[in-house]
N, C-alpha and C positions, 0 to 999 in steps of 0.2 A: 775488484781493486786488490792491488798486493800489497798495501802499505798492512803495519801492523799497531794492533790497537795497540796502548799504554798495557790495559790485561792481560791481552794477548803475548804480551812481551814475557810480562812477570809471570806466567804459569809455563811460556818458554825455557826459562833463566836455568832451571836444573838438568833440564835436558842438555840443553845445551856445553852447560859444565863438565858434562859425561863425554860429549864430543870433539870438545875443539882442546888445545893444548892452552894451558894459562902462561901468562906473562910471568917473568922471573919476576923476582923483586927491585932488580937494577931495572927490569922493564917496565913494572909500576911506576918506580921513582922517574923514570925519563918521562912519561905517560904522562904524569903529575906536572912537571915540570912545563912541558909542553902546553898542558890546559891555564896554568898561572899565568903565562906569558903572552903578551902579543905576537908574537913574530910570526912572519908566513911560515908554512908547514916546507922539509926540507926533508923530502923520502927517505928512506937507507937503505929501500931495496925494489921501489915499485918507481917507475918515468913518472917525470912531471903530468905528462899526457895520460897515464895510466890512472896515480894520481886523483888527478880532477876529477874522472871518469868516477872511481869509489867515490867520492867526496858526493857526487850527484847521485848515485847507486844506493849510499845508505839514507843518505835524505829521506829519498823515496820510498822507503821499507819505514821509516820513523823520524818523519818529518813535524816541522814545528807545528804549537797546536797553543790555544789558549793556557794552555797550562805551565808548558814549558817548551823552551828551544828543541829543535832534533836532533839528527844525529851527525848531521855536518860539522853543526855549530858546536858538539860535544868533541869533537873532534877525533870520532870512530873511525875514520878513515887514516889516523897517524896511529891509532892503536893498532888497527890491523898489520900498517905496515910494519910497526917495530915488531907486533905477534910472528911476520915473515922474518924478522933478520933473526931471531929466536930460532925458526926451526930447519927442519931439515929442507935440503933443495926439490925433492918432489912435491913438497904440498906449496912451495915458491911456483913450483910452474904448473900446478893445476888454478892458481892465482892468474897467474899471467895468461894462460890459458883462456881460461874463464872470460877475462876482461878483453881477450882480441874476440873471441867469441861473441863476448857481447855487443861490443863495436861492428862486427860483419853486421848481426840480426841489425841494426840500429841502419847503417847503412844502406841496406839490401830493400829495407821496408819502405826508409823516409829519405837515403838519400843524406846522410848527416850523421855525421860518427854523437856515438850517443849521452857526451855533454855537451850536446849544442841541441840536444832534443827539447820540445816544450813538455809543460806538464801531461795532456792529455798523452804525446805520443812514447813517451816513458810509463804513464801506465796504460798503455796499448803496448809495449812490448814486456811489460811483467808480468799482466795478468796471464800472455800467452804461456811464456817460461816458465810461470809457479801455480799453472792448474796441475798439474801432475805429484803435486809439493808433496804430498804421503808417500808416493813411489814414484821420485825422481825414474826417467829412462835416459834422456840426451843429456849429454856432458851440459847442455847449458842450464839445464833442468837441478843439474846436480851442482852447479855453481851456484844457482841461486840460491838452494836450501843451505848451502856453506857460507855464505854470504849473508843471511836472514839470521843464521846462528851466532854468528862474527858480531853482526850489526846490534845484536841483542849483549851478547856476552860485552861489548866493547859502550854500547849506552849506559848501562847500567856498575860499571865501572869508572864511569869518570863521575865529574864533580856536579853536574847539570844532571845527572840520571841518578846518584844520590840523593841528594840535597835540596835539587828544585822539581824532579818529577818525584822521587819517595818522600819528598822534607824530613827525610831524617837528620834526628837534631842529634846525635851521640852522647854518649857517658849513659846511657838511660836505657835498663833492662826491660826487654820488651818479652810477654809470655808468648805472644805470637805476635804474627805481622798482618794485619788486618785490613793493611791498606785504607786507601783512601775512598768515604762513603760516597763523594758526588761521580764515581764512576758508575754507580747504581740509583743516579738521579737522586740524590738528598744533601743534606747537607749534613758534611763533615765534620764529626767532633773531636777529630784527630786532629788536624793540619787547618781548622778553621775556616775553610773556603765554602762556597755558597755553592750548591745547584744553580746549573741555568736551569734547570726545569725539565732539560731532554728526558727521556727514557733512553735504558741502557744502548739500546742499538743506535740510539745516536750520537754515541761515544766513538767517535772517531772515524766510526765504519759503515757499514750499510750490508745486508742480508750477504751481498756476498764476497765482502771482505775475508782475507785468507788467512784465516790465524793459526 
């Protein structure tokens, strides 16, 4: 499986910081603005068709779970797009890139551009593209892991990946960040929520989930 555990995200998040370009502050504020709102999403630099395509692509890397919504519904896919009208026109078309790339593989396999894929056959085509995820080799290899960082850097930026996956409550000095206990099967005296009782590996994943 390629999706990525909630842990798995957070022990990502500094890596990731180190690689991908952050959002100005005008791109925060529109970011913000866009999670407040209802309104359907209106790109500013990726097709409506492209679009929808991320929108299913981050899901599936950090998709809704008993805890909290994922990354569609955070709406990681209008962060990415504004993180694109921010930057330079080369990492614009290894985006664009990426996303026709990934539509061929979607294609070619099942015959069906790859938001119209079901669940198993989306993760039949990531598990194939993020075995290699330590040493990307194929451009599509090396989209995913861009894509995984994005997905990460962009959940835990909005309001839903604060607030309802960290429950950080703000104003309040934290000596570290300790996270939440029922990811290691107990219960939490941070955030108040109950173990189901799983053990760790049945937090989100299975032996060989891709973190």
């Amino acid at each position: 499986m390629s999706k990525v555990s909630r842990r798995a995200a957070l022990k990502a998040l500094g890596t990731t910081a180190a690689l991908l370009p952050a959002l100005s502050q005008d791109g925060l504020l529109a970011f913000a603005r866009i999670q407040a709102g209802s309104a359907a999403s209106t790109p500013k630099v990726l097709s409506t068709s492209d679009f929808r395509m991320l929108e299913a692509l981050v899901e599936a890397i950090i998709p809704t779970d008993e805890r909290s919504p994922g990354a569609k519904e955070a709406r990681v896919a209008d962060y990415i797009d504004l993180l694109l009208s921010e930057s330079d026109a080369e990492l614009t078309l290894q985006w664009m890139g990426g996303l026709a790339a990934l539509d061929r593989e979607a294609v070619s396999r099942f015959g069906l551009p790859f938001a119209r894929l079901d669940a198993g056959q989306v993760d039949a085509v990531l598990a194939d593209i993020s075995k290699n995820e330590l040493d990307p080799g194929t451009p599509l290899e090396q989209f995913f892991v861009m894509t995984k960082q994005a997905t990460i850097r962009g959940y835990y930026s909005s309001e839903i990946g604060i607030h309802r996956e960290l429950r950080y409550k703000g104003n309040q000095f934290l000596q570290e960040f300790v996270g939440c206990a029922t990811e290691d099967g107990k219960d939490c005296p941070h955030c108040g929520q109950r173990s189901s009782g799983r053990s760790p590996q049945g937090d989100r994943g299975d032996p060989g989930e891709i973190i």
